[in-house]
C-alpha positions in Angstrom: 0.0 0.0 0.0 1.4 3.4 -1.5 -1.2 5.9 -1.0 -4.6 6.3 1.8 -5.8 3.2 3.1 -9.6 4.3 1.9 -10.2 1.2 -0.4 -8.6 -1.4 2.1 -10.3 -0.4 5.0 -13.9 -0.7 3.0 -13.1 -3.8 2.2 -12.2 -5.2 5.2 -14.8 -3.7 7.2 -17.2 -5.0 4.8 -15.6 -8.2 4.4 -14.6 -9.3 7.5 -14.6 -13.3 7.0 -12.3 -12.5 4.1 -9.6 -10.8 6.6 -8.1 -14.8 6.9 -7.5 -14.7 3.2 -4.7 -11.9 3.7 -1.5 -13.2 4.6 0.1 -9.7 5.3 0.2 -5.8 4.7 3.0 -3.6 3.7 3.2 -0.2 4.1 4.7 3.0 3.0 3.6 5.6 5.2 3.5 7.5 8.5 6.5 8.5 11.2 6.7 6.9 14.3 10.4 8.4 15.5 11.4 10.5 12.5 12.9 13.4 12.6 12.0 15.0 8.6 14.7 16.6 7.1 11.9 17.6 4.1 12.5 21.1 3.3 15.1 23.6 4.0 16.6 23.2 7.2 19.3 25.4 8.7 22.3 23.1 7.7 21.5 23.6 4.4 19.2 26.9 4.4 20.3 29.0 1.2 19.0 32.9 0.8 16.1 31.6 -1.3 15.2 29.1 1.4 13.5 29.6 4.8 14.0 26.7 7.4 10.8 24.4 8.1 9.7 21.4 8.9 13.0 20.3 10.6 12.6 17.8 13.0 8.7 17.0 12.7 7.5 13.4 12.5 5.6 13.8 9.4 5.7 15.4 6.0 2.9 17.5 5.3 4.7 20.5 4.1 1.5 22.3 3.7 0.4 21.9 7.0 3.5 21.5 9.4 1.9 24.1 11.1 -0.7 22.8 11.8 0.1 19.2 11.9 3.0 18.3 12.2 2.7 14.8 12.9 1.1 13.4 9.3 2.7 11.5 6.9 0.8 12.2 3.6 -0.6 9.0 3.0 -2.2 8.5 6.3 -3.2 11.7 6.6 -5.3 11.4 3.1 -7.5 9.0 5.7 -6.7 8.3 9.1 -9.6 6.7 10.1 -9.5 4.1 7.3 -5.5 3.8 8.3 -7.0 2.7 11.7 -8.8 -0.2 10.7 -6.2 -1.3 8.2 -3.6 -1.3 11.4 -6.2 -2.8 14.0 -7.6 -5.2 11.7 -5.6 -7.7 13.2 -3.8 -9.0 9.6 0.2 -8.9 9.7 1.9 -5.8 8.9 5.2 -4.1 8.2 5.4 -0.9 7.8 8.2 1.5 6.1 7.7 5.3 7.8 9.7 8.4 7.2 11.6 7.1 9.9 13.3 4.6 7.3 13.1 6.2 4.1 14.7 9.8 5.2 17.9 7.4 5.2 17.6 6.8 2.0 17.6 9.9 0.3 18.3 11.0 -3.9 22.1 11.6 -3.3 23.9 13.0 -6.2 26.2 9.8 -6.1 23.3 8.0 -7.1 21.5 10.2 -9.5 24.8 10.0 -11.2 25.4 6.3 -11.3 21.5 5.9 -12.5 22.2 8.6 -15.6 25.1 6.3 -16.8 22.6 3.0 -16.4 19.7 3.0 -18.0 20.1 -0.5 -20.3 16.2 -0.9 -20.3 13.0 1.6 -21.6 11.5 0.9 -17.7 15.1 2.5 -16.5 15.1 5.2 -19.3 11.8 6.0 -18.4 12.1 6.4 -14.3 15.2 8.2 -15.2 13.5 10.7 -16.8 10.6 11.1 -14.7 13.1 11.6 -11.7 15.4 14.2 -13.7 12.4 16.4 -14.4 11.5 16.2 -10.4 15.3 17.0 -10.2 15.3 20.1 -12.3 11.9 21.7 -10.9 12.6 20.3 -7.3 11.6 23.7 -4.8 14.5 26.4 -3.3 17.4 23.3 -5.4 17.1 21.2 -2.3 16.3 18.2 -4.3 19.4 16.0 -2.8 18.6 16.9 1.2 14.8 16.4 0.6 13.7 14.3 -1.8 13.8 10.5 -1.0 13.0 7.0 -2.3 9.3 6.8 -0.4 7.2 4.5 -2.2 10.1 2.0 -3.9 11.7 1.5 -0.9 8.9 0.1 0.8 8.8 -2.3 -2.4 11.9 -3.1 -1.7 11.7 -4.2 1.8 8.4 -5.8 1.0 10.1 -7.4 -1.6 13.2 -8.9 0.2 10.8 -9.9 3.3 8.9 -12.2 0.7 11.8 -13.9 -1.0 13.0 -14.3 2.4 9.9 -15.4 4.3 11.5 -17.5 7.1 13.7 -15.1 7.9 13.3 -12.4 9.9 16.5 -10.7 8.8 16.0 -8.1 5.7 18.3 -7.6 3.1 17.8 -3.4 3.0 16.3 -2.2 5.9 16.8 -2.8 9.6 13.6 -3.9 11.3 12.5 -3.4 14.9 8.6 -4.6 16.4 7.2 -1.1 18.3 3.4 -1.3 19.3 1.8 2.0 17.4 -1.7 3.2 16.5 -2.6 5.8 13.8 -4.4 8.8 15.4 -7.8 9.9 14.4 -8.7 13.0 16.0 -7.5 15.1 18.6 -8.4 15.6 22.3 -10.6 16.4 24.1 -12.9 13.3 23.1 -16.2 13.1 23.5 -17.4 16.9 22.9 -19.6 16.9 20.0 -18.0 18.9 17.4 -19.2 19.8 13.6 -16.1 18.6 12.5 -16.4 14.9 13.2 -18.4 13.4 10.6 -18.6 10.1 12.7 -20.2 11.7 16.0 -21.8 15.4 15.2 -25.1 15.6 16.2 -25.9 11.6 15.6 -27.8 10.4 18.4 -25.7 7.1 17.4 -22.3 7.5 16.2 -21.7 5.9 12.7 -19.6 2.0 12.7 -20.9 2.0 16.3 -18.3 3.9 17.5 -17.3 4.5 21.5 -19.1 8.6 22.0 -16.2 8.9 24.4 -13.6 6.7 22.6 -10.2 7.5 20.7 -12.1 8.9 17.7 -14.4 11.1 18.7 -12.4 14.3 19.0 -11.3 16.8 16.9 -10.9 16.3 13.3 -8.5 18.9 11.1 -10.2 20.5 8.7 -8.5 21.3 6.2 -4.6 22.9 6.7 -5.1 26.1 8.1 -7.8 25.0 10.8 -8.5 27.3 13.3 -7.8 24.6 15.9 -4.8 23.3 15.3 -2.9 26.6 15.6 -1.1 27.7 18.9 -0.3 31.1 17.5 3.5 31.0 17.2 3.8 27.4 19.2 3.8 24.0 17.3 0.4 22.7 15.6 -1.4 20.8 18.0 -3.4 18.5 15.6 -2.2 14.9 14.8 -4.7 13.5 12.7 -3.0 10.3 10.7 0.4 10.3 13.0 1.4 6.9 13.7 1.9 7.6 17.3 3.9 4.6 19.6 1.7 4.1 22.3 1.4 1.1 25.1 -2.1 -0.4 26.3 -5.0 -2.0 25.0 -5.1 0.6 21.9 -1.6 -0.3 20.4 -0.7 -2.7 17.7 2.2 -5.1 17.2 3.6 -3.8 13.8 7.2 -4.8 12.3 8.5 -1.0 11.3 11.8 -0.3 8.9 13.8 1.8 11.1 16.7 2.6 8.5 18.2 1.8 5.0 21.0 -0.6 5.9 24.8 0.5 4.1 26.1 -1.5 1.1 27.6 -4.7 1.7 30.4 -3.5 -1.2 32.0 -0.8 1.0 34.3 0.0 -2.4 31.1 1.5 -4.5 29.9 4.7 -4.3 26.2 4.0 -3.7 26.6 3.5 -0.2 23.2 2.1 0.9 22.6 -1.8 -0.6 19.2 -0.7 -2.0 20.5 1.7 -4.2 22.5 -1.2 -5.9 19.8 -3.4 -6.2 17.2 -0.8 -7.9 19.6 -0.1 -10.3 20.0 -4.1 -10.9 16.8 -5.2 -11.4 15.6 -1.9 -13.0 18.2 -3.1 -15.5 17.8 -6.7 -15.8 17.6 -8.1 -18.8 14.5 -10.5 -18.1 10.8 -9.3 -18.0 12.2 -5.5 -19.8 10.0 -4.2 -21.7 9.5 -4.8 -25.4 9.0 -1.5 -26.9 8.9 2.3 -26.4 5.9 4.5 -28.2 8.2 5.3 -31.0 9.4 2.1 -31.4 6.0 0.2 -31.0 5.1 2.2 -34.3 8.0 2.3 -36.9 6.2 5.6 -38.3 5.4 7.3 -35.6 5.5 11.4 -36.8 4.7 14.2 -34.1 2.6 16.3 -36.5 0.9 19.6 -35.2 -2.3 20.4 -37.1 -2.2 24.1 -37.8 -5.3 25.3 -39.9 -4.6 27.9 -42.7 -6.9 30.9 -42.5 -5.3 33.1 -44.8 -7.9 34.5 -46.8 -10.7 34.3 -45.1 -12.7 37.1 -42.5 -12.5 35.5 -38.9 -15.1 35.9 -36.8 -14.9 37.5 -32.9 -12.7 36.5 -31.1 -13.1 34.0 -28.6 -11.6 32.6 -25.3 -12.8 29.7 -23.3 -12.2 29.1 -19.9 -13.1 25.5 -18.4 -12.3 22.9 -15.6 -12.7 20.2 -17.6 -15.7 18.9 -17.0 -17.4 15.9 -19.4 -20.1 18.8 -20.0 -17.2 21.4 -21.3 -15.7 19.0 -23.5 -18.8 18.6 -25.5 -18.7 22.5 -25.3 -15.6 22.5 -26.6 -16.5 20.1 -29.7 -19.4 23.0 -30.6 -17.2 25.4 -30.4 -14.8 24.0 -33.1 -17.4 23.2 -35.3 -19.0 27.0 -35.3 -17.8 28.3 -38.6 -14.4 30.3 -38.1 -16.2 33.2 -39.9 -18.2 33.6 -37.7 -16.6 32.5 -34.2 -12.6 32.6 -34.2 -11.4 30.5 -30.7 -7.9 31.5 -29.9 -7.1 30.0 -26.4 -8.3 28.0 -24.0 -7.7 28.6 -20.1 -8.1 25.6 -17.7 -8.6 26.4 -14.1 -7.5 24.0 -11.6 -9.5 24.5 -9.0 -12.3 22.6 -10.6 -13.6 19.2 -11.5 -9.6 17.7 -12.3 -6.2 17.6 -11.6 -3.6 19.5 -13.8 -3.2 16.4 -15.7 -6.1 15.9 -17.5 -5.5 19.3 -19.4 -3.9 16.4 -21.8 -7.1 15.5 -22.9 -7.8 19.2 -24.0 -4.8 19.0 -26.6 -6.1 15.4 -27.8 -9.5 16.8 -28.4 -8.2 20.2 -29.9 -5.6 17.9 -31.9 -8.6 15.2 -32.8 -10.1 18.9 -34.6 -7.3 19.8 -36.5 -6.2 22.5 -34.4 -2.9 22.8 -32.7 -2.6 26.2 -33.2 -4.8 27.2 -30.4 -3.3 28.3 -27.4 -3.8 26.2 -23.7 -3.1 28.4 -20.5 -3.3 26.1 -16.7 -5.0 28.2 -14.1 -4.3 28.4 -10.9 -4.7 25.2 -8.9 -6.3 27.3 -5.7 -8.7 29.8 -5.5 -8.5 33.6 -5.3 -6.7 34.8 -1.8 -6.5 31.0 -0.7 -3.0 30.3 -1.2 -1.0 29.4 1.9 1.5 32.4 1.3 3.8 31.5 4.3 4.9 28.5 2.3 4.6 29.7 -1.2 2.2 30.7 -3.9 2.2 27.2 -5.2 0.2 25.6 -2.5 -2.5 26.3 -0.4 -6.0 25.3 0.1 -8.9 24.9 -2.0 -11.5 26.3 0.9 -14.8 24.6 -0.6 -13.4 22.0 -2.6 -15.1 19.1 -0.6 -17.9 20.2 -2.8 -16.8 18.1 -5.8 -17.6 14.5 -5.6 -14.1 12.7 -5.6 -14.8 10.1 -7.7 -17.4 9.6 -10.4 -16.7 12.4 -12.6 -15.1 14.7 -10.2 -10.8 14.9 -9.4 -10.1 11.6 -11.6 -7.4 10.9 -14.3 -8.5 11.8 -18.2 -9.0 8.1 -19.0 -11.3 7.3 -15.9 -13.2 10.8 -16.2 -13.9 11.3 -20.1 -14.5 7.5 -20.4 -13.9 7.1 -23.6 -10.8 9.5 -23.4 -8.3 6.4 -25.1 -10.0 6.6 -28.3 -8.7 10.2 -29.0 -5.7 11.0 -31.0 -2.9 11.8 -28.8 -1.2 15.4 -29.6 2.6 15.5 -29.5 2.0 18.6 -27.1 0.3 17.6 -23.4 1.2 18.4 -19.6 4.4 18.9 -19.0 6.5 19.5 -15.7 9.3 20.8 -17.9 10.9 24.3 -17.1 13.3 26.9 -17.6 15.2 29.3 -15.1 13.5 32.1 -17.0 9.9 31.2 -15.1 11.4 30.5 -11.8 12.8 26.6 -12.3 16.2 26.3 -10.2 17.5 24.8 -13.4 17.0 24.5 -17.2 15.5 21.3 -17.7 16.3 19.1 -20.9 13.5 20.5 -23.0 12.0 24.3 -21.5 10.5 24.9 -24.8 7.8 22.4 -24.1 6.8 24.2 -20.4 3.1 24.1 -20.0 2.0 28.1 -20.2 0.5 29.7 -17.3 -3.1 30.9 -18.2 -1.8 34.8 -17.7 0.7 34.0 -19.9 -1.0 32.9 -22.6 -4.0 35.9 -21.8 -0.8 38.3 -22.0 0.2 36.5 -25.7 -3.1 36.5 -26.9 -3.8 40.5 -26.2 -0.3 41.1 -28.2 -1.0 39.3 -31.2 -4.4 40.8 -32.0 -4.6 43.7 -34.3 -5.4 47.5 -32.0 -9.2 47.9 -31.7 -9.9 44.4 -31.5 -11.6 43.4 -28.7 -12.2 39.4 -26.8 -14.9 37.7 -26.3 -14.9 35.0 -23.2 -17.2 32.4 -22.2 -16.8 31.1 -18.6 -18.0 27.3 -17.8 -16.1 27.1 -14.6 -15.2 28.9 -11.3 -13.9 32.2 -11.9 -10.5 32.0 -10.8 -9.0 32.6 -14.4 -11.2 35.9 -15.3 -10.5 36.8 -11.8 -6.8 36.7 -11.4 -6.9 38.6 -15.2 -8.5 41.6 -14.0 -6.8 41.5 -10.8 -3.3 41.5 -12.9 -4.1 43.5 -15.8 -5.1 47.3 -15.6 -6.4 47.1 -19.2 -8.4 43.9 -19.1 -11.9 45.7 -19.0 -11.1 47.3 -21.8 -9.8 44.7 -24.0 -12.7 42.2 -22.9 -16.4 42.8 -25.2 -18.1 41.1 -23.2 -18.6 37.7 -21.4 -20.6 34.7 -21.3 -20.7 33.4 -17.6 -22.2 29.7 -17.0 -23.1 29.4 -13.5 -24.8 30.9 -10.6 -28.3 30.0 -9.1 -30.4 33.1 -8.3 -32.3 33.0 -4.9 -35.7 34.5 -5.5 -38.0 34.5 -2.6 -40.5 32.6 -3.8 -38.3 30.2 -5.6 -37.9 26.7 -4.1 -35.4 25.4 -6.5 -32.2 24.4 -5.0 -28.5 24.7 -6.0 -26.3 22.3 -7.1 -23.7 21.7 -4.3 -24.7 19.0 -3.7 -22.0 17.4 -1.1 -22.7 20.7 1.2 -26.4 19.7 2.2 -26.3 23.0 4.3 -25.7 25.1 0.9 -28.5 25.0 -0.3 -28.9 27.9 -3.0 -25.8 28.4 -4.0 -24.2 27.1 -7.7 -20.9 25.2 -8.2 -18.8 27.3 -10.0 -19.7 30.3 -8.2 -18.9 28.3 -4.5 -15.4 26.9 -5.9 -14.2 30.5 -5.7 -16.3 33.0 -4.4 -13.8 36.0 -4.4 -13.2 35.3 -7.9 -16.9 35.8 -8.3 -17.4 38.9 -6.1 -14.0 40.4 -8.0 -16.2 39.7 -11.2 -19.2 40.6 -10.5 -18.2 44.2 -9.5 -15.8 44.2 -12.5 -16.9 46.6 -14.9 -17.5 43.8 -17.4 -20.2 43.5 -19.5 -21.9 40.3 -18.5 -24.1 37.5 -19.3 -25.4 35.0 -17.6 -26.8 31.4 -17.9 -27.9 30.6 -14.3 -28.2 27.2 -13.4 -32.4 27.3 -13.9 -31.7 27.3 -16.9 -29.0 24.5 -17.5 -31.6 22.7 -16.2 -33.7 22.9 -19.2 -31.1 20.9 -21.0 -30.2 17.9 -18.1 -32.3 15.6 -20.7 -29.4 13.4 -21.9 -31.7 10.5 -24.0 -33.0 13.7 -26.3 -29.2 14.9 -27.0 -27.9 11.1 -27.9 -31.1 10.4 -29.8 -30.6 13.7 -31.9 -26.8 12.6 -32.8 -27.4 10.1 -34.8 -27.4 9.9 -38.6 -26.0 8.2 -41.7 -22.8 9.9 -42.0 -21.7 10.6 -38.7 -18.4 12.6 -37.8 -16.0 11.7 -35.8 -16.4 14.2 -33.2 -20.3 13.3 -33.5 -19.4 9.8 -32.1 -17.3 10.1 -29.4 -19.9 13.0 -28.0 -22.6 10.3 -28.3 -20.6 7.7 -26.8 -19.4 10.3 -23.9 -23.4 11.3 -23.2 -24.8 7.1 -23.2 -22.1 6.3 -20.9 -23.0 9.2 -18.5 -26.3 8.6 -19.4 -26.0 4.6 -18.1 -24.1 5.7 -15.2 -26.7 8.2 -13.8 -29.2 5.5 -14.3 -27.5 2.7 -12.5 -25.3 4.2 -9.7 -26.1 6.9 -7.2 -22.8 8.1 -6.7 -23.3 9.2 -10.5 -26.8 11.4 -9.4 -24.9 14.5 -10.5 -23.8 13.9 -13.9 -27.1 14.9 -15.9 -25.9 18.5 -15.1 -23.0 18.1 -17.7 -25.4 18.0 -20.0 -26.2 21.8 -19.3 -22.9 23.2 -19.9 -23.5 22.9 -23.4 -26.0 25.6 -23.1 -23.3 28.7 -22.7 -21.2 27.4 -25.8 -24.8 27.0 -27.9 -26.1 30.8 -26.5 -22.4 32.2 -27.4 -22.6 31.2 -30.9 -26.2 29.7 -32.0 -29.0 31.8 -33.7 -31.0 33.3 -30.9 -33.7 33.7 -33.0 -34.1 30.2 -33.6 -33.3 29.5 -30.2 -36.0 32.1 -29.9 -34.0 33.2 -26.1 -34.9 35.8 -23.9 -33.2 38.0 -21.3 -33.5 39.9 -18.3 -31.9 42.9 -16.7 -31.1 42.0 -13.3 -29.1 43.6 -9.9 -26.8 41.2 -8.8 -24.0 40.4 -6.3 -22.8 37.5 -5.1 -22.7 36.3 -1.4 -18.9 35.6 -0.1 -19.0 36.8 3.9 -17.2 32.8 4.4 -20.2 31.2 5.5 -20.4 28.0 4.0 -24.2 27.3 4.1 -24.6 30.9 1.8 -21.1 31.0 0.3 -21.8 31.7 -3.6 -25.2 32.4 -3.6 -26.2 34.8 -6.5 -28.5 37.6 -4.6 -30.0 40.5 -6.0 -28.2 43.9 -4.9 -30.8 46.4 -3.8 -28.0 49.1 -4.0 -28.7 48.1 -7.8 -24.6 48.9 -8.6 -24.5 46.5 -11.3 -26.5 45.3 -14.4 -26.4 41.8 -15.7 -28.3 40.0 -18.5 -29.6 37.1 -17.4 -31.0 34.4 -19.6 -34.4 33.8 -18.6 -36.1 31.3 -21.8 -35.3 29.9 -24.8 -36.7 27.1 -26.7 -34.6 23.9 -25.5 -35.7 21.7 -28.4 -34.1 24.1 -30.5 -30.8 24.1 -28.3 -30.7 20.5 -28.8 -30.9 20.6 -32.7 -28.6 23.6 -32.6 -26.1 21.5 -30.9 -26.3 18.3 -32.7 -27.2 19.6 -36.2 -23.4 21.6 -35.2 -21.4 18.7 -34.6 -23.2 16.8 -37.6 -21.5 18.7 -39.9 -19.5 18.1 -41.9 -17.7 21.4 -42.2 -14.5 22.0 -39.5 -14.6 17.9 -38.6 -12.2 15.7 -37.5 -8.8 15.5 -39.3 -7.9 12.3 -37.4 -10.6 10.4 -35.8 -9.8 8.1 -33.3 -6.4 6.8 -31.6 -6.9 3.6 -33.5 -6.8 5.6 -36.6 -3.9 7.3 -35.3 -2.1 3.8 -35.0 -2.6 2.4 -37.8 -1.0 5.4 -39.5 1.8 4.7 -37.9 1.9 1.2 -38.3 2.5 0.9 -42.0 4.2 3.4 -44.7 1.4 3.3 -46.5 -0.8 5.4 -44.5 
């Protein structure tokens, strides 16, 4: 086990006659007597680099103030790291306490650049140079350590070597521990505790005055946990040694044991063996991408325009949702005369992980067009960062509003569903960087860096020709538009208007609820305005000229069956198909699984893409003039609630009708087309163009 124990510990407390089938549990994770060297510490402090973290048990580096007990993994679920420990089933674990002795030295970064006989070795290799060129403050030797293989090592010498208590790369001791829960006093009902609250009883029958019933951190700047200058008080997930009735038995790695060959320079025996059987000629794998298709070609799909009279300019800004991908295909297929998209801006602090911005280059590829422009957002909301640490982390206050799993903070493949079958696009993700935008070092390729969303805003306002003016449609939290009128003086001016999908206005006679839907105490308010409700407010009173799709009327549009029946026809495009394949599996998943309740609503994010560009006419859509303002006094059961402003400061159009048989037939009849489609249709097309010289 590598990561939180959630998935063990639902299985074994809902199989608990199957516990006898598991002969034993390794580990990675937690600190019982470590002192963490993670960070900058003073013996190797630089100017850029303030001492932290020295000496605590755990490693969250974005909460050592607060806790600084954790260890990452069990910190991601310390309840569910309780059962897995107390279950009773045989378990070693490796803590920080063992692999802080086995740091990335340069001795053996070296030795691993001059060894790498095997595409698996090539491959880790280069995975653990880019960490090495981006690693924070250039402390990557002192404080970045073989976590997660270690633990495979150990687990892997302890099986070969069952009978023998000895260990060929870590010394072992038995300590009784337990992993901590929550934090005195118990017993005091407190909001925080999912588990107790205001249950009359407790949920898994738990003890109301018992070791988990406290305290439970909320998040990494919880009030609670802070002694104003003093040490964080909060050990939720430590893996504390304790004696009594609540300890366990566990065999713990307490350090990486020293090369048997005192004559190499790899000086811990671990470090020899990865590099072995990394290298080994046996079970290596068979190919690379390149070589797995003799004629493979990175091309980039750049459409030629000259001669024709673009249309308005257009920026999108999404969080990669299923829904704004099929807003996305719409988009490409509007006639460039009449709608010109330049850039797309993905904000982070959405439905995904940075990641899965890949599949917007596949998709934008898929179309032919590798000429427009793909900026990453912030991955934290506006004035949410933890600044004491750096600008690069923080916490995403209201993020516990997107359901983790089943369309919400998944990898492309898992989210998108059918995200394999689209071309890949030489250009993608990268965690390559250059000293010019803060890296401590070149790394091997800065010219593929992933552009900053600012960045690319900045680009785009340079390239356009004086007078021109942008057009943006928002499907997301506001943290993008936010951040560019907090940055640039001139935005306002530069901006025509913009197309904002979200919000859920509170009139008093309407009972209609939001759509945050894992904050039953919010009950008005609308996702995208919640995620970030300073970038709202900061919007809202922008001078901006604004319209808005509220979520009453996404809601007109949840009707999935009538979208897939409409795409359908003899000659299908490409990007016709996958939509329809992407809308019947969400479609069979909101039928069949509750966790999948909410994904009807992706459905209505086609809506802003189909008012942006469709005949209004047709659509036969109506607006409103409204007073507006958005709720954001940190409250969480109001938080992003869209409220009328009596002091009537600013003016809004707000969508109020339109005909939604007409938005389906808008959309559909739009990706039907023939006109702007596909110029490669699937991966498997993709492959077998590579496969032969023919093609």
């Amino acid at each position: 086990m590598t990561g939180a124990h959630t998935n063990m510990a639902i299985f074994l407390m809902t199989n608990p006659d199957l516990k006898k089938n598991i002969n034993h549990i390794y580990i990675m994770g937690g600190g019982v007597r470590s002192k963490n060297p993670t960070g900058c510490c003073p013996k190797n402090a630089s100017s850029t680099c303030q001492p932290q973290q020295c000496g605590d048990h755990g490693n969250m580096f974005t909460a050592f103030r607060s806790n600084p007990y954790a260890e990452f993994n069990l910190f991601g679920d310390p309840f569910a790291a309780y059962q897995v420990f107390h279950s009773g089933i045989p378990i070693t674990l490796v803590p920080l306490d063992a692999t802080n002795t086995i740091p990335i030295t340069r001795e053996f970064f070296e030795a691993f650049e001059k060894n790498q006989r095997t595409y698996e070795a090539q491959y880790v290799f280069k995975s653990l140079k880019i960490d090495r060129d981006t690693w924070f403050d250039d402390q990557f030797y002192t404080s970045y350590f073989m976590w997660d293989s270690f633990m495979v090592g150990v687990a892997a010498s302890a099986m070969r070597n069952i009978r023998d208590e000895e260990n060929e790369f870590a010394e072992m001791e038995y300590m009784n521990i337990t992993v901590i829960t929550s934090n005195g006093p118990y017993g005091i009902p407190d909001s925080s505790n999912a588990f107790f609250g205001d249950r009359k009883i407790p949920k898994f029958n738990l003890k109301k005055n018992g070791v988990h019933s406290g305290h439970v951190q909320i998040g990494i700047q919880d009030p609670f946990c802070f002694r104003g200058n003093a040490t964080g008080i909060c050990k939720d997930g430590y893996t504390e040694e304790v004696t009594g009735p609540d300890s366990v038995r566990v065999r713990v790695a307490t350090r990486a044991k020293p090369n048997v060959d005192e004559s190499s320079t790899l000086d811990r025996e671990y470090y020899a063996n990865f590099l072995d059987v990394l290298n080994r000629p046996q079970y290596k794998g068979r190919f690379n991408f390149t070589t797995e298709f003799p004629y493979y070609k990175e091309v980039l799909y750049k459409p030629d325009f000259k001669g024709k009279k673009l249309g308005k300019i257009v920026v999108f800004d999404m969080d990669m949702s299923a829904g704004d991908f099929l807003a996305l295909f719409y988009l490409l297929k509007v006639p460039v005369e009449e709608l010109n998209l330049k850039a797309i801006l993905v904000t982070g602090s959405g439905w995904a992980n940075v990641a899965t911005i890949d599949v917007v280059y596949d998709l934008l590829h898929m179309m032919g067009r590798d000429d427009i422009t793909v900026g990453l957002g912030d991955s934290f909301a506006v004035n949410q960062s933890y600044s004491k640490v750096g600008p690069i982390v923080g916490d995403c206050k209201y993020s516990k509003a997107i359901p983790h799993g089943s369309g919400g903070r998944l990898d492309s493949d898992t989210l998108y569903g059918l995200a394999r079958d689209l071309p890949r696009s030489p250009r993608g993700y990268t965690a390559q960087n250059s000293v010019k935008f803060g890296a401590p070092r070149d790394t091997d390729f800065p010219q593929l860096r992933q552009p900053l969303a600012l960045e690319v805003w900045r680009s785009l306002v340079k390239s356009i020709d004086d007078g021109s003016k942008i057009t943006i449609l928002t499907n997301g939290p506001l943290t993008n538009l936010a951040n560019i009128l907090l940055s640039e003086s001139n935005a306002s001016s530069i901006i025509q208007e913009v197309f904002i999908l979200g919000g859920h206005i509170n009139y008093k006679k309407n009972q209609e609820k939001g759509n945050v839907i894992n904050v039953p105490s919010n009950k008005y308010a609308e996702l995208n305005m919640f995620l970030d409700t300073l970038a709202a407010k900061t919007v809202f009173e922008s001078s901006l000229d604004i319209t808005l799709i509220p979520l009453h009327a996404q809601r007109k549009v949840y009707a999935l069956p009538k979208i897939i029946k409409m795409l359908q026809a003899k000659n299908m495009t490409h990007e016709a198909v996958f939509t329809r394949r992407l809308l019947t599996r969400l479609h069979h998943l909101h039928q069949r699984h509750h966790l999948y309740r909410h994904v009807d609503m992706f459905a209505g994010e086609i809506l802003g893409a189909v008012i942006l560009a469709g005949d209004q006419k047709l659509l036969n859509s109506t607006f409103e003039i409204k007073h507006l303002k958005v709720y954001t006094k940190g409250q969480l059961s109001r938080d992003g609630e869209v409220i009328f402003d009596k002091k009537k400061k600013k003016e809004f159009k707000v969508l109020q009708g339109f005909n939604h048989v007409s938005c389906y037939n808008i959309f559909s009849s739009g990706l039907l087309r023939q006109k702007q489609s596909a110029v490669i249709g699937s991966f498997g097309e993709q492959k077998r163009r590579w496969s032969s010289p023919a093609a």
